[in-house]
NUBA-462110 format. One record per residue: x negated, y negated, z of N, C-alpha, C, CB in turn. Coordinates in Angstrom, 3 decimals, always signed. Each point is the difference from the previous one (the first is absolute). Glycine has a CB too. Layout:
BEGIN
<site n_u="X" n_v="Y" n_w="Z" ca_u="X" ca_v="Y" ca_w="Z" c_u="X" c_v="Y" c_w="Z" cb_u="X" cb_v="Y" cb_w="Z"/>
...
This chain:
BEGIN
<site n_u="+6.052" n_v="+0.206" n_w="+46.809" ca_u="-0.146" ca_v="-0.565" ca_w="-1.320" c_u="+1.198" c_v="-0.886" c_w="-0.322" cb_u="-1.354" cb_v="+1.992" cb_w="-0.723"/>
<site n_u="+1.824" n_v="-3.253" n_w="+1.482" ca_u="+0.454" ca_v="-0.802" ca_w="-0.386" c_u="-0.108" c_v="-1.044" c_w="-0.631" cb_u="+0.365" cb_v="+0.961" cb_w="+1.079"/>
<site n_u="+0.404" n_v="-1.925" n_w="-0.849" ca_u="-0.628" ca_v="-1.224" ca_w="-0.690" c_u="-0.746" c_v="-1.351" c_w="+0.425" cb_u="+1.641" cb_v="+0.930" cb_w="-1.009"/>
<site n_u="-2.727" n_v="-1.242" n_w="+0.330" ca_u="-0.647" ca_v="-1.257" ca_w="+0.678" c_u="+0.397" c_v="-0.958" c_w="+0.641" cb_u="-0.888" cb_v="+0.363" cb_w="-1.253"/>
<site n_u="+0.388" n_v="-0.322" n_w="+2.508" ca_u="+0.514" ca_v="-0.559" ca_w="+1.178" c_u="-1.443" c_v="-0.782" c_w="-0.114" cb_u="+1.940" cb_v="+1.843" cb_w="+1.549"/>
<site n_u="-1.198" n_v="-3.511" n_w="-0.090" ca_u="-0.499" ca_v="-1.061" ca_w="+0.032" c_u="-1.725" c_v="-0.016" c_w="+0.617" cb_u="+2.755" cb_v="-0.725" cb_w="+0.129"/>
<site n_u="-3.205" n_v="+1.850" n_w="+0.463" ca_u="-1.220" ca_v="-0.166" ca_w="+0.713" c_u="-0.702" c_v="+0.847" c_w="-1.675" cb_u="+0.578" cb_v="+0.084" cb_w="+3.657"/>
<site n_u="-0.572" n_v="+0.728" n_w="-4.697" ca_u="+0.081" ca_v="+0.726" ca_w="-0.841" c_u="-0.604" c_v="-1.461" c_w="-1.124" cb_u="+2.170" cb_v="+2.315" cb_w="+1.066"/>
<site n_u="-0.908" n_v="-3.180" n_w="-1.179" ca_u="-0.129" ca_v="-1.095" ca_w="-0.905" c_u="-1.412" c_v="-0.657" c_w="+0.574" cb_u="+2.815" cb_v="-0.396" cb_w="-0.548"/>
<site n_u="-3.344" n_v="-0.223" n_w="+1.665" ca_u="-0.431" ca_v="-0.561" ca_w="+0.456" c_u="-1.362" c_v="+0.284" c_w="-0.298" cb_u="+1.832" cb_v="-0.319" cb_w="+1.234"/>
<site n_u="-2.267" n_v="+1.764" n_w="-0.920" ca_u="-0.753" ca_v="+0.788" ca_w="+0.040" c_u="-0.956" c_v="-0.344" c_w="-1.465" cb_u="+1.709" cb_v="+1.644" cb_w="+1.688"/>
<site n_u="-0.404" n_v="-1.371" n_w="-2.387" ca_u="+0.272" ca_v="-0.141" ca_w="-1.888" c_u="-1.064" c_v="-1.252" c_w="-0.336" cb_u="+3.144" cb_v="+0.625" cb_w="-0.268"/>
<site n_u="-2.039" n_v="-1.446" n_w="+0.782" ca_u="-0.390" ca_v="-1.829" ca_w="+0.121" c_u="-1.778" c_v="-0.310" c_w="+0.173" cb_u="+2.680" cb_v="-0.476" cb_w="+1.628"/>
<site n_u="-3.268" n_v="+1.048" n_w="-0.212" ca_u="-1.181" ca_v="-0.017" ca_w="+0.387" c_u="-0.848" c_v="+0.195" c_w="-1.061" cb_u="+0.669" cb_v="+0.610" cb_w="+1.996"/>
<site n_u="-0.226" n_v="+0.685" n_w="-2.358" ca_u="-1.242" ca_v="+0.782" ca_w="-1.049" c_u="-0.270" c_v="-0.747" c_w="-1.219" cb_u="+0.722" cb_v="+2.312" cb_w="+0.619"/>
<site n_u="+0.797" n_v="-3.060" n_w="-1.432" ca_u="-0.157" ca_v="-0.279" ca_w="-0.957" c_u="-0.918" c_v="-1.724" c_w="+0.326" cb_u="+2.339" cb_v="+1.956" cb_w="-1.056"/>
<site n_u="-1.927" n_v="-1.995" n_w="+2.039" ca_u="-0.652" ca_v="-1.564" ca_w="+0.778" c_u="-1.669" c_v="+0.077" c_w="-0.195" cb_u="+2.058" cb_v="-0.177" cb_w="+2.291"/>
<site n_u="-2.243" n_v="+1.145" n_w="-2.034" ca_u="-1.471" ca_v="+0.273" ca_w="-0.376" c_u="-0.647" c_v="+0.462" c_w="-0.458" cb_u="+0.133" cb_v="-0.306" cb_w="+0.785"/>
<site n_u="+0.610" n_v="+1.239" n_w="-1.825" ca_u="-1.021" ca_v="+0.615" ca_w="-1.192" c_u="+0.122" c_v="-1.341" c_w="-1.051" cb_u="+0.541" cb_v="+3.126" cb_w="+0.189"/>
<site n_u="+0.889" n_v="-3.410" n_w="-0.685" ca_u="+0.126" ca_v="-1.549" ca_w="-0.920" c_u="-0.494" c_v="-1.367" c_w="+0.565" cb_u="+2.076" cb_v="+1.003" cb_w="-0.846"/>
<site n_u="-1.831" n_v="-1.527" n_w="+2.008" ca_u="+0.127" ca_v="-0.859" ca_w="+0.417" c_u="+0.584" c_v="-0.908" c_w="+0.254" cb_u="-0.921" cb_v="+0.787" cb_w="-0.379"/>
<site n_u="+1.066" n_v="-2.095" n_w="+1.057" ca_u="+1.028" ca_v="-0.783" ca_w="-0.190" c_u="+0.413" c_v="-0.727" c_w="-1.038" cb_u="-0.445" cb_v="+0.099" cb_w="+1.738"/>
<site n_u="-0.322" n_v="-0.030" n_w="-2.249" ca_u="+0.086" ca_v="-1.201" ca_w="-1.803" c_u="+0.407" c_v="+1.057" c_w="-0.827" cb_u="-2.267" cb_v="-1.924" cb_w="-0.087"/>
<site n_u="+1.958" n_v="+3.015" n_w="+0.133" ca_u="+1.086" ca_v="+0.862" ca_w="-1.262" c_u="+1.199" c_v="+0.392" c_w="+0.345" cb_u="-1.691" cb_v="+0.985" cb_w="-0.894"/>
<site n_u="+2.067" n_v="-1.028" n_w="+2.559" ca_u="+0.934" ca_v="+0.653" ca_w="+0.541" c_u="+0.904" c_v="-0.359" c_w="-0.395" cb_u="-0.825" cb_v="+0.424" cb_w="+1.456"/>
<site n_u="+1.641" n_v="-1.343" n_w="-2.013" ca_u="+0.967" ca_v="-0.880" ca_w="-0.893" c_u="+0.393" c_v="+0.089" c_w="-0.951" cb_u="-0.590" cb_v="-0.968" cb_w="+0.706"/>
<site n_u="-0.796" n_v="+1.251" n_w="-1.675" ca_u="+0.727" ca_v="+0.453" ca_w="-1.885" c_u="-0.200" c_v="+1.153" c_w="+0.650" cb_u="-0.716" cb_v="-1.464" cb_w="-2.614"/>
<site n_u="-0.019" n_v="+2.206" n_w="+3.338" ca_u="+0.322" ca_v="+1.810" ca_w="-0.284" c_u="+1.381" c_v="-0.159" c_w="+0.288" cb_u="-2.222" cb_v="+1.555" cb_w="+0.881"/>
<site n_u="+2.650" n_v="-1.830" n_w="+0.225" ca_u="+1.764" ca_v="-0.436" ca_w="+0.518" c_u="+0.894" c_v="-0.225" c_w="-1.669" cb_u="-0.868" cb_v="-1.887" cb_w="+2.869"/>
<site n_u="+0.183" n_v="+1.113" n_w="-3.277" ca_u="+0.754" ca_v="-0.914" ca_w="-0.835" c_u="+0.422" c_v="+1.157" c_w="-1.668" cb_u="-1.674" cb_v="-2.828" cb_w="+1.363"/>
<site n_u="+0.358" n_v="+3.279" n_w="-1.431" ca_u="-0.432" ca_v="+0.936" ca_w="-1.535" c_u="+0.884" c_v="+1.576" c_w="+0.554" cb_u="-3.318" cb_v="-1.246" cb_w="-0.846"/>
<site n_u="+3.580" n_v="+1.724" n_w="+2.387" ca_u="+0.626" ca_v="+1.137" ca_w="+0.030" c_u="+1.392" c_v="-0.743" c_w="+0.211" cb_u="-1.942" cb_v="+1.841" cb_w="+0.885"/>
<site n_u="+2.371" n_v="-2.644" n_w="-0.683" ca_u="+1.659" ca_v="-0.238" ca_w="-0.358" c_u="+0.046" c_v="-0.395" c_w="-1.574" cb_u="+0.735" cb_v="-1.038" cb_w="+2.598"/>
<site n_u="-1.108" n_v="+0.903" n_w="-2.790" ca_u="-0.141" ca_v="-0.428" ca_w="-1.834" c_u="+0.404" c_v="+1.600" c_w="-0.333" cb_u="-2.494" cb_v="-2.249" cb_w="-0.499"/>
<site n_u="+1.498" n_v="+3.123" n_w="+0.823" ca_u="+0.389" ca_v="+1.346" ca_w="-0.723" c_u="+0.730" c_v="+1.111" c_w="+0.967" cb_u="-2.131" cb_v="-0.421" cb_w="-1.579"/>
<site n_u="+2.770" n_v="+0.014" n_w="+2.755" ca_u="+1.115" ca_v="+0.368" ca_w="+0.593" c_u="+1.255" c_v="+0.149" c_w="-0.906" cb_u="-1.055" cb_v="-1.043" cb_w="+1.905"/>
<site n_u="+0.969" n_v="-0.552" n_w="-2.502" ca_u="+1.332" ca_v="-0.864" ca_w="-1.039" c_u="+0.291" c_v="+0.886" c_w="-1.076" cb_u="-0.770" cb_v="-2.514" cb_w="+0.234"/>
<site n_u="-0.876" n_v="+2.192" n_w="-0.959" ca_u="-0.053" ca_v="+0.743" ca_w="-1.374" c_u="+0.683" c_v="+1.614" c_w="+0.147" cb_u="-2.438" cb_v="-1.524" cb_w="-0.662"/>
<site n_u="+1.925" n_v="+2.386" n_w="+1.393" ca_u="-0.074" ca_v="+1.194" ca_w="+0.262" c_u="+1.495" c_v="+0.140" c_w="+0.403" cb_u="-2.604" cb_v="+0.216" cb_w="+0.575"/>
<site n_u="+3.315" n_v="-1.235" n_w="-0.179" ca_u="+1.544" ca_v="+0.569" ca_w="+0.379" c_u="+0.527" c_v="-0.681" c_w="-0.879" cb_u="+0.206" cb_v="+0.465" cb_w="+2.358"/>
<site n_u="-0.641" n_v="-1.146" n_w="-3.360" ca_u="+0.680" ca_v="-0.525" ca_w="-0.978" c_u="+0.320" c_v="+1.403" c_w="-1.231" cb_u="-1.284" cb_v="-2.765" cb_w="+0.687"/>
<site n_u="-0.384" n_v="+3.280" n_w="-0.359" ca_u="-0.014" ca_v="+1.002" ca_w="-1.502" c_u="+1.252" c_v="+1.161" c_w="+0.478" cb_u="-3.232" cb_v="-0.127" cb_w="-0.849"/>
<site n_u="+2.964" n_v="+0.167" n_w="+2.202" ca_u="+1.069" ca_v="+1.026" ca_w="+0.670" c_u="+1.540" c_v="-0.255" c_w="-0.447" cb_u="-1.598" cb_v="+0.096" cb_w="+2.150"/>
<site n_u="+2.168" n_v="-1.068" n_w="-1.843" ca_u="+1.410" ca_v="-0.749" ca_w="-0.317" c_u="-0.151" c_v="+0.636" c_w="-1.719" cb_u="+0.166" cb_v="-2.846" cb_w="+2.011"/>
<site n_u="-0.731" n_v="+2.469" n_w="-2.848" ca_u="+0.234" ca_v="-0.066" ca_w="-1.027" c_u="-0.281" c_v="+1.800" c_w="-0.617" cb_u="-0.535" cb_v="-3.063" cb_w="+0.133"/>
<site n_u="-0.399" n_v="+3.929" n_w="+0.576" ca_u="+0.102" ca_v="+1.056" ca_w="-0.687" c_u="+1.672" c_v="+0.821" c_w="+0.648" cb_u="-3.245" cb_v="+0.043" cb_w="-0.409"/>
<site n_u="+3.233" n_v="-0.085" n_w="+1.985" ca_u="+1.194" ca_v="+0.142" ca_w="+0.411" c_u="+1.457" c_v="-0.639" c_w="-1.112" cb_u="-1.628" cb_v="-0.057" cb_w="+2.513"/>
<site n_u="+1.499" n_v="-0.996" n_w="-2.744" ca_u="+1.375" ca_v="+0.115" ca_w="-0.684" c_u="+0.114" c_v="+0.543" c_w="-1.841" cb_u="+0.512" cb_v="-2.199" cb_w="+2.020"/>
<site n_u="-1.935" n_v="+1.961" n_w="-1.962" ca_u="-0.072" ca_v="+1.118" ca_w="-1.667" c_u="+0.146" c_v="+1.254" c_w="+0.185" cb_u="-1.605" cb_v="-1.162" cb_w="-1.084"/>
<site n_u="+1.485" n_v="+2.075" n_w="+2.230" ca_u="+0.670" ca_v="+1.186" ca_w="+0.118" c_u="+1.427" c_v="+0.081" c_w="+0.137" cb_u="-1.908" cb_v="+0.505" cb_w="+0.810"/>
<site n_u="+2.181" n_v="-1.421" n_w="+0.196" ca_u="+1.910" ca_v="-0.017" ca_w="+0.033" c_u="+0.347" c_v="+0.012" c_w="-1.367" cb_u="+0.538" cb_v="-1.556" cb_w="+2.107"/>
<site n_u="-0.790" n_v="+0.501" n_w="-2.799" ca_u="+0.562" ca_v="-0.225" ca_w="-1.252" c_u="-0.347" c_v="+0.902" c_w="-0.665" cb_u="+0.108" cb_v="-1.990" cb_w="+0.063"/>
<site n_u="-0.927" n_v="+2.635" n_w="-0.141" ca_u="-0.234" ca_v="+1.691" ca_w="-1.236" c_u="+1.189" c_v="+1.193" c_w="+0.430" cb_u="-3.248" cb_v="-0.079" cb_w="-0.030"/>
<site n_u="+2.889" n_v="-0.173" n_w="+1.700" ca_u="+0.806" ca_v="+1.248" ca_w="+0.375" c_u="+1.563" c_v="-0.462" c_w="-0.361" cb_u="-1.790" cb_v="+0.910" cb_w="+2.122"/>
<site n_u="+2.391" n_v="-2.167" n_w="-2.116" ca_u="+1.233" ca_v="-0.261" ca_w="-0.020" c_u="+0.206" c_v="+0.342" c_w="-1.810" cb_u="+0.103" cb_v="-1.973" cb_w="+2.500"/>
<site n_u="-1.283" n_v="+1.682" n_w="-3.123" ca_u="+0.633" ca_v="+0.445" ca_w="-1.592" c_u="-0.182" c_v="+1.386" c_w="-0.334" cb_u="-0.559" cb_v="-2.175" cb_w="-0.949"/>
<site n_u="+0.253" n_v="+2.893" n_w="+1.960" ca_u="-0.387" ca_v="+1.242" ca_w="-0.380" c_u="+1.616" c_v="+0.833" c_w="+0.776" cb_u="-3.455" cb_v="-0.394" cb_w="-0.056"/>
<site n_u="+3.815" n_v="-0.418" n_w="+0.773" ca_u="+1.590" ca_v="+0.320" ca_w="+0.875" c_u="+1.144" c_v="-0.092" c_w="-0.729" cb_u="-0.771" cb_v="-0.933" cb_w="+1.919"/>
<site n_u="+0.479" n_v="-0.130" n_w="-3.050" ca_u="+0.987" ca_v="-0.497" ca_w="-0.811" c_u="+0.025" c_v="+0.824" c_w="-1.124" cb_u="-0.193" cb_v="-2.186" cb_w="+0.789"/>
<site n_u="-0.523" n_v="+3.513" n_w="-1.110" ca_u="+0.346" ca_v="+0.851" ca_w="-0.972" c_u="-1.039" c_v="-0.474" c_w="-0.947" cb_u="+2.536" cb_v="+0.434" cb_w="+0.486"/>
<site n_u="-2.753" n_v="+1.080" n_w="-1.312" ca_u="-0.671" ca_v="-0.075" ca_w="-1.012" c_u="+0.499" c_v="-0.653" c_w="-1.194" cb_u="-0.817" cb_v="+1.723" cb_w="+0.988"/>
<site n_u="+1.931" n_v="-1.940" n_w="-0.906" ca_u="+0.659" ca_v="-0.084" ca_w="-1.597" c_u="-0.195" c_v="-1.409" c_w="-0.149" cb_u="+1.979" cb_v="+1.885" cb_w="-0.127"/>
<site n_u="-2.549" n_v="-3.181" n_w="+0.721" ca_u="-0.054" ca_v="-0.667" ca_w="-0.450" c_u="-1.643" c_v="+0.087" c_w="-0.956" cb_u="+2.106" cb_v="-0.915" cb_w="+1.860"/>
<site n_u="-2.689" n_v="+1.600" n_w="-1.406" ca_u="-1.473" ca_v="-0.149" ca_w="-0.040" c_u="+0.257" c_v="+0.875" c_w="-1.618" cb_u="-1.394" cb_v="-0.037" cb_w="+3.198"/>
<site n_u="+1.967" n_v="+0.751" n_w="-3.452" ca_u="+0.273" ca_v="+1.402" ca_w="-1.087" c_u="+0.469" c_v="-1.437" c_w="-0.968" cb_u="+1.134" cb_v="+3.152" cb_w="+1.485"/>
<site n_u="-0.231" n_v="-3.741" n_w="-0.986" ca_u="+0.700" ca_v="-1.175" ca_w="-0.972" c_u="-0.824" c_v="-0.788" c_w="-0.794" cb_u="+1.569" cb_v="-0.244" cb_w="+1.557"/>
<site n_u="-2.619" n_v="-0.226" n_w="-0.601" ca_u="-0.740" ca_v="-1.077" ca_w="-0.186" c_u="-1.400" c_v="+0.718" c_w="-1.557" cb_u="+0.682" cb_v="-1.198" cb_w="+3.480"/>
<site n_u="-0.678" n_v="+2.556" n_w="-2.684" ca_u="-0.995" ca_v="+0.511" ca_w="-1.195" c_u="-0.140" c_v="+0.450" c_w="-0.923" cb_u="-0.386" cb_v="+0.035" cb_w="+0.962"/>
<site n_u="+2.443" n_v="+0.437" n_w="-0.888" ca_u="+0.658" ca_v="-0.012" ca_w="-1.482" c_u="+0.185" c_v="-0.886" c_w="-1.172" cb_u="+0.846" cb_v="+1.070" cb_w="+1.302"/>
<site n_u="-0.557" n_v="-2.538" n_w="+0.032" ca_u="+0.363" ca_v="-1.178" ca_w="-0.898" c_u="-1.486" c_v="-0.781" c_w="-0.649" cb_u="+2.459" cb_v="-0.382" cb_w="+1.674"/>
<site n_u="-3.653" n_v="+0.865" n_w="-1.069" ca_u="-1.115" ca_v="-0.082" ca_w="-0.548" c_u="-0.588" c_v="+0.729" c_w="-1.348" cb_u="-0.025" cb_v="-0.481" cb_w="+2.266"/>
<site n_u="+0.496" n_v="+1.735" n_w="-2.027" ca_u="-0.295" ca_v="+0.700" ca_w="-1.214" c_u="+0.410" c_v="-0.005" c_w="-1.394" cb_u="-0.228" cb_v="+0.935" cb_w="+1.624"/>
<site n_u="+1.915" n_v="-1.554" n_w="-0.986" ca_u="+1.368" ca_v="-0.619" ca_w="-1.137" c_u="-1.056" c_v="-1.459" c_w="-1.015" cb_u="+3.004" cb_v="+0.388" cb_w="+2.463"/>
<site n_u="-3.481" n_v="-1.437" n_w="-1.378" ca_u="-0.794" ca_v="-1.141" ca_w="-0.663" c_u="-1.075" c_v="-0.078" c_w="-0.719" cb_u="+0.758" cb_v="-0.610" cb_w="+1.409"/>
<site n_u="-1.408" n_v="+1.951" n_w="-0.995" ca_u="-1.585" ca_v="+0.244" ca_w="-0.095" c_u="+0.467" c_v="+0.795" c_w="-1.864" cb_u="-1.399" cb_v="+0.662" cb_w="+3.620"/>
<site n_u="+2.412" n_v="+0.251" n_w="-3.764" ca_u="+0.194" ca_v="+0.443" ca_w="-1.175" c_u="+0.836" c_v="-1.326" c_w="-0.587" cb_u="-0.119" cb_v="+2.801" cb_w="+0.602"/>
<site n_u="+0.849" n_v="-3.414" n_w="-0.190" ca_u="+0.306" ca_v="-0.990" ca_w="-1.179" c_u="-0.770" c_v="-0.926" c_w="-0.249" cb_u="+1.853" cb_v="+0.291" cb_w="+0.322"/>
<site n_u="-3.089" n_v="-0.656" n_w="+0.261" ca_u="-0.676" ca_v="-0.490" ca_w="-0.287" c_u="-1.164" c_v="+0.637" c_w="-1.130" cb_u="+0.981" cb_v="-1.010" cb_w="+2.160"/>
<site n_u="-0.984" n_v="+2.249" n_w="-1.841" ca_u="-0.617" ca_v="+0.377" ca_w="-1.083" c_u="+0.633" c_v="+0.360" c_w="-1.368" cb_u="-1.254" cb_v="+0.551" cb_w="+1.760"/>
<site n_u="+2.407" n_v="-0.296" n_w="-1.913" ca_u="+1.200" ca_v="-0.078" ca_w="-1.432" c_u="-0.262" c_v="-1.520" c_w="-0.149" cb_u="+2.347" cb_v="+1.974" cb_w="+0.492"/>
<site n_u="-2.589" n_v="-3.215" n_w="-0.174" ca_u="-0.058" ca_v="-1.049" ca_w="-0.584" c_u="-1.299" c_v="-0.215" c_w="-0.909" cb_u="+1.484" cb_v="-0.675" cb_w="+1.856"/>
<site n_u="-2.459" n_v="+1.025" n_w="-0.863" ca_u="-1.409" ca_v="+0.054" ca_w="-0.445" c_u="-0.194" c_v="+1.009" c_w="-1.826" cb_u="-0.705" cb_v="-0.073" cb_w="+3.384"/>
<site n_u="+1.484" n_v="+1.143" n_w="-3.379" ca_u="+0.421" ca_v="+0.596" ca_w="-1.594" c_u="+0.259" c_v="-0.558" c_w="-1.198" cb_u="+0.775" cb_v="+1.145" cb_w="+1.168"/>
């Protein structure tokens, strides 16, 4: 159970040669690198939205405690104005 080797590809090649044909054989080519791209694009991007959670989650709670204090501080003076 290794990995696809050149008589393997070929094999590959044949089948798809003749269930699609030669006139689709190109955009099918063409439409699975399109979503090769996409699909390692979405990858890149969920990959570094985890780094970045895990790195603010490394950096301590107290900023996050800050942020929902200093929310609660605005959210009541905003409502003493509204009086």
């Amino acid at each position: 159970m290794g990995s696809i080797g050149a008589p393997e590809l070929i094999i590959i090649f044949i089948v798809a040669l003749i269930v699609f044909g030669p006139k689709k054989l190109p955009e099918l080519g063409k439409s699975l690198g399109k979503g090769l791209v996409e699909f390692r694009k979405a990858s890149n991007e969920l990959k570094s939205t985890i780094e970045r959670e895990v790195r603010n989650v490394e950096s301590g709670p107290s900023g996050t405690i800050q942020s929902e204090e200093e929310t609660r501080v605005q959210k009541s003076q905003g409502a003493t104005h509204l009086d």
